[in-house]
N, C-alpha and C positions, 0 to 999 in steps of 0.2 A: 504493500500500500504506500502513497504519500501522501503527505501531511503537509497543508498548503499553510502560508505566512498568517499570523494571527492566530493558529492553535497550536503552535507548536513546544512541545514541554523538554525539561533539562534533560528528559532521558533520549532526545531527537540530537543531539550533540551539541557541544558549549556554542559553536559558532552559529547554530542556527537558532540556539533559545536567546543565545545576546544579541542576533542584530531583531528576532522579535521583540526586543524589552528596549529596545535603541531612542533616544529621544528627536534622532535626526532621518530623515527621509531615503528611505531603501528599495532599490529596485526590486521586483516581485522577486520570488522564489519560491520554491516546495523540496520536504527532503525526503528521498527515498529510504523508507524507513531500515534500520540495518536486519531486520527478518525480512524483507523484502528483497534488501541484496543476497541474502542467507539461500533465500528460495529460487533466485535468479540463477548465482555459479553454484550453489553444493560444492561449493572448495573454497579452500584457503591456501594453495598452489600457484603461484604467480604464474607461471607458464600455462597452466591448463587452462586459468581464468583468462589470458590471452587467446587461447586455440581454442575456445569454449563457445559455441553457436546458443547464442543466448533468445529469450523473447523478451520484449521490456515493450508490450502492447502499450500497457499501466503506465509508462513512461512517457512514453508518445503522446499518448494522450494529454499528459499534464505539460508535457512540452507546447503542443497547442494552445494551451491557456495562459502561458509563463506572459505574455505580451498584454495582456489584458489587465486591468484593473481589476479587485475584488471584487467591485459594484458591476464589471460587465461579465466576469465571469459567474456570478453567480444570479445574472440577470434570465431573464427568457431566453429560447433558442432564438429568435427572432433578433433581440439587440445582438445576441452574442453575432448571428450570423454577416452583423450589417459591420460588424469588427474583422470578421470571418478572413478578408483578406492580406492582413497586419502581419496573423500568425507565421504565414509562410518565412517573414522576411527576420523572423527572430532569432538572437543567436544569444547562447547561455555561458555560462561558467559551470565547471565542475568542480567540485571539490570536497573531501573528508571534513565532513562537517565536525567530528571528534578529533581532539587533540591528536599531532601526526606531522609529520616532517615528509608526508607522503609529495607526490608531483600531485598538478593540477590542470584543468584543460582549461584554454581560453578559447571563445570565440567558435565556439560550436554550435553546427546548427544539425537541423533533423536528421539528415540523413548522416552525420556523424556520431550521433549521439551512441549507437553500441559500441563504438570501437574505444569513444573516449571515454566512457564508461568502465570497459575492460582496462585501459590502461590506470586508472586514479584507483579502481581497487587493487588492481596489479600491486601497482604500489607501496597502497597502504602494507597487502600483508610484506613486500620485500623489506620495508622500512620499520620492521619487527610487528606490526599487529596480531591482534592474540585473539579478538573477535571480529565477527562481521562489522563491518563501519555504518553509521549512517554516511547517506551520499545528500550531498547542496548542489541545487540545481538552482542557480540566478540566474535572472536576464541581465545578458552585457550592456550595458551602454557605451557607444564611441565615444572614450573621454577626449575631452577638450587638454585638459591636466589628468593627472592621476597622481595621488601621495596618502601620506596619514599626517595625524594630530596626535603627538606625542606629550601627555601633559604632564604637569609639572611646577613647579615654583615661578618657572615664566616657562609656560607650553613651546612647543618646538613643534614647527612642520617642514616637511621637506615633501615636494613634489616637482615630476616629474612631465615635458607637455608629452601627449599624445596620451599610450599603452604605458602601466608603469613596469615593461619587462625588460625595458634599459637597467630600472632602478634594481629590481629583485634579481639580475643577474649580476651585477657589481658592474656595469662597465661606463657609468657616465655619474659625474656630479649632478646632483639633486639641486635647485634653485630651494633655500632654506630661508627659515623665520625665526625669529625669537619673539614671543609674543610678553609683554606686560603692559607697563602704564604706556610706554612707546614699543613701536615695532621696530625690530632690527630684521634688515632683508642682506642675504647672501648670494647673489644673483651670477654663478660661474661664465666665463668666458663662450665655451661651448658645452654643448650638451647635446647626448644622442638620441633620437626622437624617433620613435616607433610607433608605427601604422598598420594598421590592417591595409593589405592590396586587395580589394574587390572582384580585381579579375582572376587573382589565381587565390584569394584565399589566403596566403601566406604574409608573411611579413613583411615592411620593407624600413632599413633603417636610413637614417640619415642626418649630419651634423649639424645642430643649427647653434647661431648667436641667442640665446632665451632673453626673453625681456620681462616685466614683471608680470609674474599671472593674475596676480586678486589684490585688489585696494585696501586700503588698513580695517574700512567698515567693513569688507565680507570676510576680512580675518577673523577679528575683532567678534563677529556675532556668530562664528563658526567654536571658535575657541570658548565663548559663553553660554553658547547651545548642550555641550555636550562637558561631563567632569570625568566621561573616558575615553582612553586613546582609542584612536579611530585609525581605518583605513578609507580611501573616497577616493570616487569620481567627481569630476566637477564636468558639467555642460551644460553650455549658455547661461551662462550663472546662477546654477544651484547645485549644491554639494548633496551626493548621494552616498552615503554608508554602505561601504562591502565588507567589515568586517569589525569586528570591536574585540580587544585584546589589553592584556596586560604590559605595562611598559613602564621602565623607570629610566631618567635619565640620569644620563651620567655627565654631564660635558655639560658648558652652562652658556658657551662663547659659539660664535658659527665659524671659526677658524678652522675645525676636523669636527667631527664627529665620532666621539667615544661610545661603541655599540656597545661593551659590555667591560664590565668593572676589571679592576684589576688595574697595580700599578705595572708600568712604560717605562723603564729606564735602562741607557743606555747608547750604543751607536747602531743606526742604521745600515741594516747588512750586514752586520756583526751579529751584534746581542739581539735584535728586534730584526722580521723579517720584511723588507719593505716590497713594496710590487704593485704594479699600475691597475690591477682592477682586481676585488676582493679574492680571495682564497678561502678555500673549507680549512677548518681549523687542522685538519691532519694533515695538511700541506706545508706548517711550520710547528716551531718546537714552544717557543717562549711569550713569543706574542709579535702582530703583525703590524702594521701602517700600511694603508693599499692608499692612493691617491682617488684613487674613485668610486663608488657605493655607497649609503643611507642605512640608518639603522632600522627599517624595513627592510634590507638586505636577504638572501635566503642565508648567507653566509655571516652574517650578522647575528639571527637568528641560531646557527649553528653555533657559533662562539660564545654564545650566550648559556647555548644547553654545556655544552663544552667545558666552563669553565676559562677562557681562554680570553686573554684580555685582547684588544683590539680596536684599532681607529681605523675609520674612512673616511673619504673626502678631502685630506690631507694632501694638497694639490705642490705644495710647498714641498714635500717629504723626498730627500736626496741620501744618499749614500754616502756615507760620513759626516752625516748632520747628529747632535749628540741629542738626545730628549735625556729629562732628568735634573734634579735641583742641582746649582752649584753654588758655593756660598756670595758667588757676589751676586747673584740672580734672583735667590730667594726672595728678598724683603721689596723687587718690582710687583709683588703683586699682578703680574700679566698670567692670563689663562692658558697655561700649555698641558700637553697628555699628562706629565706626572712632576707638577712644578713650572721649570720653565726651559726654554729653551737654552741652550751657551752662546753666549756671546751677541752684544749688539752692534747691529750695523754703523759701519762705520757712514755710509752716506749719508748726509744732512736731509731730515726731513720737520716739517712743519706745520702749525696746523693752519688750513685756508685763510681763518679766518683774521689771523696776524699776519698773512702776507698783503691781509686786502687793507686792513690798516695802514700796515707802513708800505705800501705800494708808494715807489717813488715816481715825479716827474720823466726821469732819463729810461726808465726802463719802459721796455715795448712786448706788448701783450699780442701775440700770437696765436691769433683764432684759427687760421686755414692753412691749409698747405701751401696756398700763394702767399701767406705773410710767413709762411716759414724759411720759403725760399728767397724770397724777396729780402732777409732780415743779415746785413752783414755780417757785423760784432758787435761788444756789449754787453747790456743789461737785459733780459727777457725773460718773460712769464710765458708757457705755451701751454694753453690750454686744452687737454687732454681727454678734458668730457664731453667734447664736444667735437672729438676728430675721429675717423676711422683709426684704432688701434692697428689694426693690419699693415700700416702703411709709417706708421710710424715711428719706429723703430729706427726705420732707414731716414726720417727725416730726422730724426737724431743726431744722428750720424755726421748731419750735412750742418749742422749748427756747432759754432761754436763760442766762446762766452759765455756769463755769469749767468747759466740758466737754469730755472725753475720749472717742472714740469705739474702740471695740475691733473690728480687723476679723482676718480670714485670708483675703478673696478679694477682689481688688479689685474696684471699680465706681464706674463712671466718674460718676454721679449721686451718690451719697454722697459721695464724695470731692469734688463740687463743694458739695457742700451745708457740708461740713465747713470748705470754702474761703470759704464765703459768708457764714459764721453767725463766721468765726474761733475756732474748734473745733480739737482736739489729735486727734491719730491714735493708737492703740497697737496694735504689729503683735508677730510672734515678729522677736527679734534675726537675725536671715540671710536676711528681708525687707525690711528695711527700706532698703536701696536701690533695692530693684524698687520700692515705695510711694510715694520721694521724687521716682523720677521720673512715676511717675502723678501725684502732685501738683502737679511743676512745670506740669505739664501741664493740670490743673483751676486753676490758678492764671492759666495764660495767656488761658484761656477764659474766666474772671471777669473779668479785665484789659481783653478785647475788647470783649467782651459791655456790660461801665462806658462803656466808648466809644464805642461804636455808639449806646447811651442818650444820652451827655451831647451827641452831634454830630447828633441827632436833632430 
């Protein structure tokens, strides 16, 4: 049997009795109850239940209705009929509705529904299960965004645009929040955007510059609607709940993301295992730093059950950078994995807002790439918020003089260019520790980089 949204009790599984008790807006579902999957495969054999010629009428059926509102499906055959052609075009999620590190199926429509079926119980029993599972059947909706609401002392979200299966494989920065009295936004350089391809079905990815997603009000009343972490869709601006879970954070800054406890000290590539898009914990010994993943992570997740400490999103994170208190560091009070970072940058940075006070007469503010070129020698401010990053780097290059570079997002090529040319930074004041350690970090690659030259 299945047990449609609105009756469903704790013994249907934790994920489907909590997003029935949710205070925010959830696309339909029903969960094929775990006697029903009992009576479906008669096994608990991962392989058989793949080679297994199943009937899931019962199923189908409820699949038909998944697109429908409550009020139409439990209307006359008549209203339901005049919906009747909706159904066709509906595609689902699957997923072990009971606790489980099981796989999950996205983006399923009817006539997928047995195979992906057989695969997500497949699973649960490979990934140790001991009984039949209940199974969650959702309707997908094409997110605009996809992320969760992580709460907290000041709540934390990080989302991702499109499909969030950039995020949960570890291989793209999350555009992140810090939510209190004010919002603090972390908006990455690029980010990998995943889509559904309508014509083959499959996926298709691709790089884009992310811009901001959601205004501070639909934060704001997202993060007060609800006092538990969340996972969501958002389209056309309103956020739908797929899943509600337990979360604590660790990490309080949007510089990394610390997915599970445990202290970080040491050097990277050494002591700490560092690497560009997340890892399962039995891929290192001590603890990790990946440069890219959320703590919605599957690998996140994993480190969590694990025990095993671990940061992501640590965009900064290089190979011979040291994490760990050292006595002149401690009493900065700056937020790093386990204390702070060593050493601060030696290039001169500043906060915006004393550069615009004592802005002098003699010096020349540099909005465009024709006043960059156009700009001999000198005194100069170059305005960096407002140029294509891409491009200028190499106009760096081409400047030379007392110069200031004005940013709001960091990137790791400016910042080296800034380091190369001996160039001044200017950020907003409540930055400027996130920027000092980009730099030390543009500094140590300048440093290598001289030595690799002169030992060549």
């Amino acid at each position: 049997m299945v047990v449609w949204e609105g009756d469903v009790e704790r013994e249907h599984g934790e994920k489907a009795f909590n997003l029935d008790n949710i205070e925010l807006d959830t696309p339909n579902f029903f969960v094929i109850t775990a006697g029903e999957v009992k009576n479906i495969f008669q096994s608990r054999d991962s392989q058989e239940i793949l080679n297994k010629s199943i009937e899931i009428d019962g199923v189908k059926e409820a699949y038909d209705d998944v697109g429908m509102s409550s009020e139409v499906r439990n209307a006359s055959s008549r209203a339901r009929n005049l919906v009747g052609g909706q159904r066709n075009n509906t595609r689902v999620t699957i997923r072990v509705s009971d606790d489980s590190d099981a796989d999950f199926e996205l983006d399923v429509g009817k006539g997928e529904l047995e195979e992906a079926l057989k695969k997500v119980v497949a699973s649960y029993f490979e990934e140790g299960g001991d009984h039949y599972p209940n199974i969650l059947v959702q309707k997908m909706i094409e997110a605009d965004y996809t992320g969760a609401l992580i709460k907290g002392e000041r709540d934390y979200i990080e989302v991702v645009e499109g499909l969030g299966i950039s995020l949960e494989e570890g291989k793209t920065v999350p555009t992140m929040f810090s939510v209190g009295e004010e919002i603090e936004v972390r908006i990455p350089d690029r980010q990998l955007k995943v889509t559904r391809n309508p014509m083959t079905g499959g996926y298709r990815e691709r790089k884009i510059e992310p811009e901001r997603p959601f205004d501070s009000s639909e934060i704001t009343d997202l993060s007060e609607k609800t006092e538990n972490s969340v996972k969501f869709v958002y389209k056309r601006g309103s956020f739908y709940v797929v899943d509600r879970f337990e979360a604590e954070r660790y990490s309080e800054g949007l510089e990394y993301v610390k997915v599970s406890p445990g202290e970080i000290k040491g050097v990277l590539g050494e002591d700490i295992t560092v690497s560009e898009e997340t890892l399962s914990p039995d891929q290192y010994r001590n603890a990790l730093v990946a440069r890219k993943g959320g703590f919605t992570s599957n690998d996140a997740k994993k480190a969590r059950k694990a025990g095993k400490p671990a940061i992501f999103s640590y965009e900064e994170a290089e190979k011979g950078l040291k994490i760990g208190e050292t006595e002149n560091e401690t009493s900065s009070g700056r937020d790093s994995p386990s204390g702070d970072i060593s050493g601060l940058c030696a290039t001169k940075i500043s906060a915006i807002s004393e550069l615009e006070s004592g802005f002098r007469p003699d010096q020349s503010y540099l909005k465009s790439y024709g006043d960059i070129f156009g700009f001999d020698s000198g005194s100069a401010i170059v305005d960096g918020r407002i140029l294509d990053l891409e491009n200028l780097p190499e106009a760096l290059d081409y400047l030379s003089g007392d110069i200031t570079v004005l940013m709001d997002r960091k990137n790791s090529q400016v910042l080296e260019a800034v380091v190369r040319n001996d160039f001044r930074v200017g950020v907003s004041h409540d930055r400027i520790d996130e920027f000092e350690r980009a730099l030390d970090v543009a500094e140590r690659r300048f440093i290598l980089d001289r030595l690799r030259k002169l030992s060549s």
